[in-house]
C-alpha positions as CSV (number, residue, x, y, z in Angstrom):
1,X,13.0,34.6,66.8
2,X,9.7,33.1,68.1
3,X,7.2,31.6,65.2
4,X,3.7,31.4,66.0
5,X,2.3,28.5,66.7
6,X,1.8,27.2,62.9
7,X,5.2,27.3,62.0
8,X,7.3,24.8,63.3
9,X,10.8,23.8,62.9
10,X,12.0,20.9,60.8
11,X,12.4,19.0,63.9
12,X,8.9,19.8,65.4
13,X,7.8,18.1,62.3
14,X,10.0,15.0,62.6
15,X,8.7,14.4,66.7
16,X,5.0,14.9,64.9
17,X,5.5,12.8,61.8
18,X,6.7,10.1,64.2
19,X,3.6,10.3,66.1
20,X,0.9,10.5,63.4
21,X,-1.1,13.8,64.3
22,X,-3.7,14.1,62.2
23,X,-4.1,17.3,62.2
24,X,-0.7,18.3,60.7
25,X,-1.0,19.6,57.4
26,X,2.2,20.2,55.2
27,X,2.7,23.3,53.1
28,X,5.1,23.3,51.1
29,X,6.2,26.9,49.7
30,X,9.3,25.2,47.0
31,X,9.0,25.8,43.6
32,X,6.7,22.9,41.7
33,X,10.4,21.5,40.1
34,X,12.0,21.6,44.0
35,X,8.7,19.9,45.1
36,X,8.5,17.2,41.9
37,X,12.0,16.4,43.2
38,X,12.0,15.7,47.2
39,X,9.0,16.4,49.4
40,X,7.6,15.1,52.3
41,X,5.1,12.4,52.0
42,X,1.1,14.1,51.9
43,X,3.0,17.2,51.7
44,X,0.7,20.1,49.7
45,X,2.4,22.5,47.0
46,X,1.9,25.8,47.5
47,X,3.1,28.7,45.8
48,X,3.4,31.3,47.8
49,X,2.7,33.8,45.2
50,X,-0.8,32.3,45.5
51,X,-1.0,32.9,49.3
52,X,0.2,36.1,49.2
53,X,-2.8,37.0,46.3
54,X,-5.5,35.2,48.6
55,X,-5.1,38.1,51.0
């Protein structure tokens, strides 16, 4: 299955985190106890109840 282009695969965001893009931003959908646990560093905590009632 093909993502669009601001989904990308735990890999793709290795290769970019190696690199330093600035203009990555991390979202990260987990609940807030997964996310006080293990994230990624600068990631952003989002529930995605939240997105869905932004729409």
């Amino acid at each position: 299955m093909s993502l669009p282009d601001y989904f990308i695969e735990r890999n793709q965001l290795e290769e970019r985190l190696l690199h330093n893009n600035d203009n990555l931003v991390i979202v990260d959908l987990s609940s807030a106890e997964q996310y006080e646990k293990v994230h990624k560093p600068d990631a952003h905590s989002i529930r995605y109840s939240d997105i869905l009632k932004s729409r």
